[in-house]
C-alpha positions as CSV (number, residue, x, y, z in Angstrom):
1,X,23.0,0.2,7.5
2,X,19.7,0.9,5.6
3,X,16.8,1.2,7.4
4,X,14.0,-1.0,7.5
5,X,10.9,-1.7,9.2
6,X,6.8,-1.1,7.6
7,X,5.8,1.5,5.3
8,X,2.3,3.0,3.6
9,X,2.0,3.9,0.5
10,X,-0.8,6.2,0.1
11,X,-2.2,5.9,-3.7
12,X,-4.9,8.5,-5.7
13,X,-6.7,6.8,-8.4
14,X,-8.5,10.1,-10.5
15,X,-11.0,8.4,-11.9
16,X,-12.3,4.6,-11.5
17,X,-10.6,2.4,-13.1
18,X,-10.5,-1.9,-13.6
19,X,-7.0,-3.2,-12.5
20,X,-5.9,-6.5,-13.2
21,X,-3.3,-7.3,-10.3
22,X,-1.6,-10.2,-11.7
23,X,-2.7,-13.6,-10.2
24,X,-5.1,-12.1,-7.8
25,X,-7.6,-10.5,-10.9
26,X,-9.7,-7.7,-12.0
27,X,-10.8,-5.7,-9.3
28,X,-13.0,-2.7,-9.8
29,X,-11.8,0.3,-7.9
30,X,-13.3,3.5,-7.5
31,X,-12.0,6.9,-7.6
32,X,-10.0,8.1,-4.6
33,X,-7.1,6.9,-1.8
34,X,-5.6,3.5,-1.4
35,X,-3.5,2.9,1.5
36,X,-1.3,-0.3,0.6
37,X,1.0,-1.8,3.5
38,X,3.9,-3.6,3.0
39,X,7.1,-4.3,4.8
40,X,10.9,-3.5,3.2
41,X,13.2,-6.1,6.0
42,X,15.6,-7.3,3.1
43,X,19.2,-5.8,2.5
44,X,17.7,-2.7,0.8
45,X,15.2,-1.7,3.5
46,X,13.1,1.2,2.8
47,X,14.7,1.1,-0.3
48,X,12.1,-0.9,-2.0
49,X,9.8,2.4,-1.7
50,X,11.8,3.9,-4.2
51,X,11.5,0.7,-6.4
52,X,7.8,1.6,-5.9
53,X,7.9,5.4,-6.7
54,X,10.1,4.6,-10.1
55,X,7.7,1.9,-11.0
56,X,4.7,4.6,-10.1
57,X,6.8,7.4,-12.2
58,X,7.0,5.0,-15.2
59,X,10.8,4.7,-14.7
60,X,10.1,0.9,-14.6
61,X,8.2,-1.9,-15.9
62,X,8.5,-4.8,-14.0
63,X,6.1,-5.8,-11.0
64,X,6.9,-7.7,-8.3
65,X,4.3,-7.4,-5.7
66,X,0.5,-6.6,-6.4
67,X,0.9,-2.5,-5.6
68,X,2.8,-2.5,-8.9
69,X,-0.1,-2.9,-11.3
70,X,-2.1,-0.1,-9.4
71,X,1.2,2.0,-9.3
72,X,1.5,1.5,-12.8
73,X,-1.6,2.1,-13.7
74,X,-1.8,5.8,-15.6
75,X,-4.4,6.9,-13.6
76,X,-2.4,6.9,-10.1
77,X,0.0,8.8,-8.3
78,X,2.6,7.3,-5.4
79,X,0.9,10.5,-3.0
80,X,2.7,10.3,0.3
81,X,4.7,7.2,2.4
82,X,4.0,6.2,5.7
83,X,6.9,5.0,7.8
84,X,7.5,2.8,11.2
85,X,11.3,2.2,11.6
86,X,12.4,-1.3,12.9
87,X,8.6,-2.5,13.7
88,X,7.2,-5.3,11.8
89,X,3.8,-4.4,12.0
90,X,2.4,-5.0,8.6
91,X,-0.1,-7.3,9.3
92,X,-1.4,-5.1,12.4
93,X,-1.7,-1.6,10.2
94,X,-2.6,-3.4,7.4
95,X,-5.7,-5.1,9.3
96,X,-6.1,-1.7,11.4
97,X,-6.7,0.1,8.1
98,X,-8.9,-2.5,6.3
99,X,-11.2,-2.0,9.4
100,X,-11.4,1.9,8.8
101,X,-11.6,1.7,5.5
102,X,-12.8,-0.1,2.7
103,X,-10.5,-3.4,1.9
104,X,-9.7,-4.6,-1.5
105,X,-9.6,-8.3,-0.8
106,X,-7.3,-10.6,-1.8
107,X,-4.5,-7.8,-2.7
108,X,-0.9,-7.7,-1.0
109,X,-1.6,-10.1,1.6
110,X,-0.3,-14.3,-0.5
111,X,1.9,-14.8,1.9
112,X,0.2,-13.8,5.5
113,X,-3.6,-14.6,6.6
114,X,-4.7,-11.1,6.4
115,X,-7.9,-10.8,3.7
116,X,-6.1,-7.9,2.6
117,X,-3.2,-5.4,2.7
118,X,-4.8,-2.6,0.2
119,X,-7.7,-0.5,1.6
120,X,-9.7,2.0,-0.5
121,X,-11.5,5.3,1.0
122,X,-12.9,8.2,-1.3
123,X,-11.5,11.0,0.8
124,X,-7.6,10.9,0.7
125,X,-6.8,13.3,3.5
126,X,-9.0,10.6,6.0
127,X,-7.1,7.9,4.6
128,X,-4.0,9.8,5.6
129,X,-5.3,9.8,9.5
130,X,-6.0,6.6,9.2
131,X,-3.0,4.8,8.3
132,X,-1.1,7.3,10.7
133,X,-3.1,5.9,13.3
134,X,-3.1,2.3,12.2
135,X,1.0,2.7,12.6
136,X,0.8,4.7,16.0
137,X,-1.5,1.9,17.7
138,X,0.0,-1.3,16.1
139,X,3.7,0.2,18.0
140,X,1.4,1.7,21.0
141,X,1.9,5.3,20.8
């Protein structure tokens, strides 16, 4: 069985950039981290992070969720993945993160009440402890 459960992607933007993400708009992002949460519980699990690292290598075009347009974007690179096996805990690391760092509202988050499932800081290596600890609280280690 493939595994499944919550994942991170942790994005570097090199230089700011304006990103339209489909329905959701232009947002103006700054150079730096972004710390996207999402959750892969369909039949290909954690496979949909691979989905996302073609899509960030320019091995695919079409996007499905609002990541895609940052992870096509030229300026970005897919950096590192944070992963908690058989937890759904999106919407607690998501809102864990978004409280460390600084959200992007209204991004990866139309189908949940969270304001936001993408979070922005300028210094990547933080954002790294931050969405480690975001996944270690939200399962209580």
């Amino acid at each position: 069985m493939t595994a499944q459960g919550t994942y991170t992607l942790l994005v570097t933007l090199d230089q700011a950039a304006t990103i339209t993400f489909g329905a959701a708009g232009e947002r103006e992002l700054a150079a730096g981290g972004y710390a996207y949460t999402g959750s892969a519980f369909g039949t290909g699990g954690f496979g949909r992070i691979d989905r996302h690292r073609e899509l960030a290598a320019g091995e695919r075009d079409v996007r499905h969720w609002h990541v895609d347009y940052l992870l096509g974007h030229p300026g970005t690179e897919l950096t590192d993945v944070v992963k908690t096996v058989d937890e759904g805990i999106e919407c607690p690391v998501a809102r864990e993160i978004a409280a460390e760092a600084q959200p992007v509202a209204g991004i990866g988050a139309s189908d949940c009440d969270c304001n936001t499932h993408l979070a922005y800081a300028p210094d990547v290596a933080e954002l790294r402890r931050t969405v480690e600890g975001a996944h270690d609280a939200a399962v209580g280690r």
